[in-house]
matplotlib code that plots the C-alpha trace (Angstrom):
import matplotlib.pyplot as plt

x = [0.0, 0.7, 0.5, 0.9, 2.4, 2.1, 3.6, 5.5, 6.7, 9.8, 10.6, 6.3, 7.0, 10.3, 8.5, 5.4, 6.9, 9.2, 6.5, 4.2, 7.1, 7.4, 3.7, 4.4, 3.2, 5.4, 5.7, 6.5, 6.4, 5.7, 6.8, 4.9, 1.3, 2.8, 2.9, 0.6, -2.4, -0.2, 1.0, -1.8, -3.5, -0.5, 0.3, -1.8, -1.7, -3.6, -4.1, -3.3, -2.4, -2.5, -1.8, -4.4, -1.8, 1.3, 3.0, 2.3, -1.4, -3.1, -4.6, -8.1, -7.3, -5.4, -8.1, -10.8, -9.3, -8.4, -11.9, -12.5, -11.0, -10.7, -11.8, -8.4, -9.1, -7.9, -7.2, -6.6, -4.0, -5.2, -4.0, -7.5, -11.3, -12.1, -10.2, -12.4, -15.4, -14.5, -13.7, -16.7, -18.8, -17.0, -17.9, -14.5, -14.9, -11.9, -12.6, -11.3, -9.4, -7.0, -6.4, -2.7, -0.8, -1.9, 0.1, 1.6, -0.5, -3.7, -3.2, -2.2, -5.8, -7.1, -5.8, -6.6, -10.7, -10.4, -8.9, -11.7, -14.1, -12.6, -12.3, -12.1, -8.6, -7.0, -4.8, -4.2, -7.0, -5.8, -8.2, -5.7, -2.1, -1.7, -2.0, 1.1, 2.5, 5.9, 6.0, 10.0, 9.5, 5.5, 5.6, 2.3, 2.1, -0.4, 0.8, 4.1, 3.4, 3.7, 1.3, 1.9, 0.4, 0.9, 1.8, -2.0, -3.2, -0.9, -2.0, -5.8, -5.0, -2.9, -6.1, -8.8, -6.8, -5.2, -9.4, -10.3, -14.7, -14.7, -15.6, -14.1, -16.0, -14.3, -13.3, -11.8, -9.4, -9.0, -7.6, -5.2, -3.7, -3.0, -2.5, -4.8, -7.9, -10.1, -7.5, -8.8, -12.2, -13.5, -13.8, -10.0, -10.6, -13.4, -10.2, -7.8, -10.7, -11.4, -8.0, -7.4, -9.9, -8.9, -5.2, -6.4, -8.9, -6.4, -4.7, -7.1, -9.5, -12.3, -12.8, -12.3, -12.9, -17.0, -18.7, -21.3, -24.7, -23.7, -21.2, -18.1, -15.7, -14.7, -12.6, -14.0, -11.4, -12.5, -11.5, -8.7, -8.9]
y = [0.0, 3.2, 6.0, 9.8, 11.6, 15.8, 16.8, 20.0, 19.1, 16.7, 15.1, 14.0, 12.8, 10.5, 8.9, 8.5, 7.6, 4.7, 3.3, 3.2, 1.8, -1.4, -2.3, -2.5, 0.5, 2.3, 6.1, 9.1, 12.1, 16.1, 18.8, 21.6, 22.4, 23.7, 21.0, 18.4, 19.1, 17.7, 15.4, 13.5, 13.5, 12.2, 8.7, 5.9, 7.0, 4.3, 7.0, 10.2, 11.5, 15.5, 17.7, 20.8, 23.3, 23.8, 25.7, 26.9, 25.8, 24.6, 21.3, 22.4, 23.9, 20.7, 18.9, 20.5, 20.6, 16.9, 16.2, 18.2, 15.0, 12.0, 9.9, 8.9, 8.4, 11.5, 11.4, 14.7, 15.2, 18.1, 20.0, 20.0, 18.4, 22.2, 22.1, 18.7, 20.4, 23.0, 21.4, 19.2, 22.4, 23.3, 19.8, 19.1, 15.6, 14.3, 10.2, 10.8, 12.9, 12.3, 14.3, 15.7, 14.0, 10.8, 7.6, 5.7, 2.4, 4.9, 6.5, 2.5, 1.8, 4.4, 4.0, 0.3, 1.4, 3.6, 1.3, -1.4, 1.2, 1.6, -1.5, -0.2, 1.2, -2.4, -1.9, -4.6, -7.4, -11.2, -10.2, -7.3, -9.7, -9.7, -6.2, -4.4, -0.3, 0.9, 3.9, 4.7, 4.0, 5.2, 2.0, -1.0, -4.4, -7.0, -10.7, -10.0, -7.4, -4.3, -1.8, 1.5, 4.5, 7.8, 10.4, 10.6, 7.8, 5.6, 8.2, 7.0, 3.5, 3.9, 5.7, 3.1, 0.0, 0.8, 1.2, -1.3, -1.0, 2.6, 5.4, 8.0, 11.3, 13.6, 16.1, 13.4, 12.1, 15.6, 16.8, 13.6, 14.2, 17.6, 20.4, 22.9, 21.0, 24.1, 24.7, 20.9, 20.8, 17.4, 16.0, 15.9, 13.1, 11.4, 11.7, 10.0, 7.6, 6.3, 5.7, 4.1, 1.7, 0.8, -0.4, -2.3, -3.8, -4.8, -6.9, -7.8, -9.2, -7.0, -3.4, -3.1, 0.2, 0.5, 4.0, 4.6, 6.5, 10.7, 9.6, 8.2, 5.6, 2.4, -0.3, -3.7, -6.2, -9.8, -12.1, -14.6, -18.6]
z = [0.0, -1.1, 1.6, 1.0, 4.1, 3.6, 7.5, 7.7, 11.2, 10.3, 13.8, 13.7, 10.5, 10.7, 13.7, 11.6, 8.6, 10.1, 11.7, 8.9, 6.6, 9.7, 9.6, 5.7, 4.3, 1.0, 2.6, 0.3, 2.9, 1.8, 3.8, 2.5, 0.7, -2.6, -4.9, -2.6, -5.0, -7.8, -6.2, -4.8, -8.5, -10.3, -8.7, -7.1, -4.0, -1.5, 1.0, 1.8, 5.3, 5.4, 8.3, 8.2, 9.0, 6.3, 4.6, 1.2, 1.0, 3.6, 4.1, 4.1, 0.3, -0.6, 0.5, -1.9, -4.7, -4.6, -4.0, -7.5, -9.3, -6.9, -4.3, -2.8, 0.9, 3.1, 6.6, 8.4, 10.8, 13.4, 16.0, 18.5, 18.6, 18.5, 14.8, 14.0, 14.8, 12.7, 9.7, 10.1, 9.9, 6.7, 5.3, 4.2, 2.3, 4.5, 4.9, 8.9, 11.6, 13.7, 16.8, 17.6, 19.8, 18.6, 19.0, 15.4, 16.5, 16.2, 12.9, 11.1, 12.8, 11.1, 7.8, 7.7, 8.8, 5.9, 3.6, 4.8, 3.3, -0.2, -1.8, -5.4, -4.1, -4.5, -7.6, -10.0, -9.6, -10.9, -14.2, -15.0, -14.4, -18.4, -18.9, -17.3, -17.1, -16.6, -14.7, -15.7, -19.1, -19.7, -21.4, -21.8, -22.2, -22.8, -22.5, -23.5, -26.2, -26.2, -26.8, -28.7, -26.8, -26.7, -23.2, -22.7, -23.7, -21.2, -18.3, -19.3, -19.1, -16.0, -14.0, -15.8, -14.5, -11.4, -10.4, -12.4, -13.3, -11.4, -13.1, -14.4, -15.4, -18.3, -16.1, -13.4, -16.3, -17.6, -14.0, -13.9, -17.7, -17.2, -14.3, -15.8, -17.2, -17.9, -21.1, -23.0, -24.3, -22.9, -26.7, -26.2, -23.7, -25.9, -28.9, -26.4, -25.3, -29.1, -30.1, -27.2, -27.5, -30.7, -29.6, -26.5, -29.2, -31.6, -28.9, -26.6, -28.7, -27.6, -26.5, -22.4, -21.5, -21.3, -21.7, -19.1, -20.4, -18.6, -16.1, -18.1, -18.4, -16.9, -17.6, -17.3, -18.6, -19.2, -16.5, -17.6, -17.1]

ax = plt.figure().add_subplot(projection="3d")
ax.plot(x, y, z, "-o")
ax.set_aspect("equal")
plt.show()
């Protein structure tokens, strides 16, 4: 798993981070608020833990924007129950809080409750184990061959199959191919979409990723014997 650590206060966050990384966790830990929002939209994050207070932008910011484009789960890290209350009023989509001082043990419960809760975060189901990305190389494969994609194309597939029969509205894929999405006319993603389709097609033996009647898209690959 995949966990997201934005903490501005670095002793907190060694003690965090090496904890999280012996229960088994993969920790990438952010100091500041500046680039979090990019951040958070541009990998598979499992979960994200974000402290309220940073510099740059703070967590409550972070926080709504993300939730313009995805439904990663977000655990806030806070400094007082007066603080939870507050952002409660605010009806910050945050998936839970956690109180400052809180103890390592609490927050891993915390993040495993959440996980519990979003299933569709498991990345790479057995159905998808022929179909393979390269992150290094932006690179696809599909039983040994490769596939031929271009920049946005691969970021497409990458989103589609990593939450594999989610969907994905246009402007949820237009906000993870490019940093400012009001700039692309959705037809740009439809363009993407269709061609696309067509190489996954050519291999697969059928076309995977399903259009759903005003929501979006969703890949739905056909489970292998």
């Amino acid at each position: 798993m995949n966990i997201l650590l934005i903490e501005d206060d670095m002793e907190l966050a060694e003690i965090l981070t090496e904890y999280l990384r012996q229960q088994g966790f993969n920790v990438t830990h952010l100091s500041d608020g500046k680039t979090a929002t990019i951040t958070i939209l541009n990998h598979p994050w499992d979960l994200v833990l974000l402290n309220i207070k940073l510099p740059g932008m703070d967590g409550i910011g972070i926080c709504q924007e993300v939730r313009q484009c995805s439904q990663v789960p977000i655990i806030m890290l806070t400094a007082s129950v007066a603080e939870i209350h507050r952002l409660l009023s605010l009806e910050i989509e945050a998936d839970d809080f956690v109180c400052k001082p809180y103890s390592p043990r609490d927050v891993v419960a915390r993040i495993k409750a959440a996980l519990r809760k979003t299933v569709s975060w498991t990345p790479y189901p057995e159905d998808l184990r022929e179909l393979s990305l390269d992150e290094g190389t932006l690179t696809a494969k599909f039983n040994g061959s490769d596939i031929d994609l271009t920049l946005a194309e691969w970021q497409i597939l990458e989103a589609l199959l990593y939450q594999n029969r989610r969907i994905f509205s246009r402007d949820q894929l237009m906000c993870h191919l490019y940093r400012n999405p009001q700039i692309v006319h959705d037809q740009t993603i439809d363009s993407h979409i269709s061609k696309l389709r067509r190489k996954l097609a050519s291999l697969i033996g059928d076309d995977p990723i399903r259009s759903v009647y005003g929501a979006g898209y969703k890949l739905d690959m056909p489970e292998l014997p």
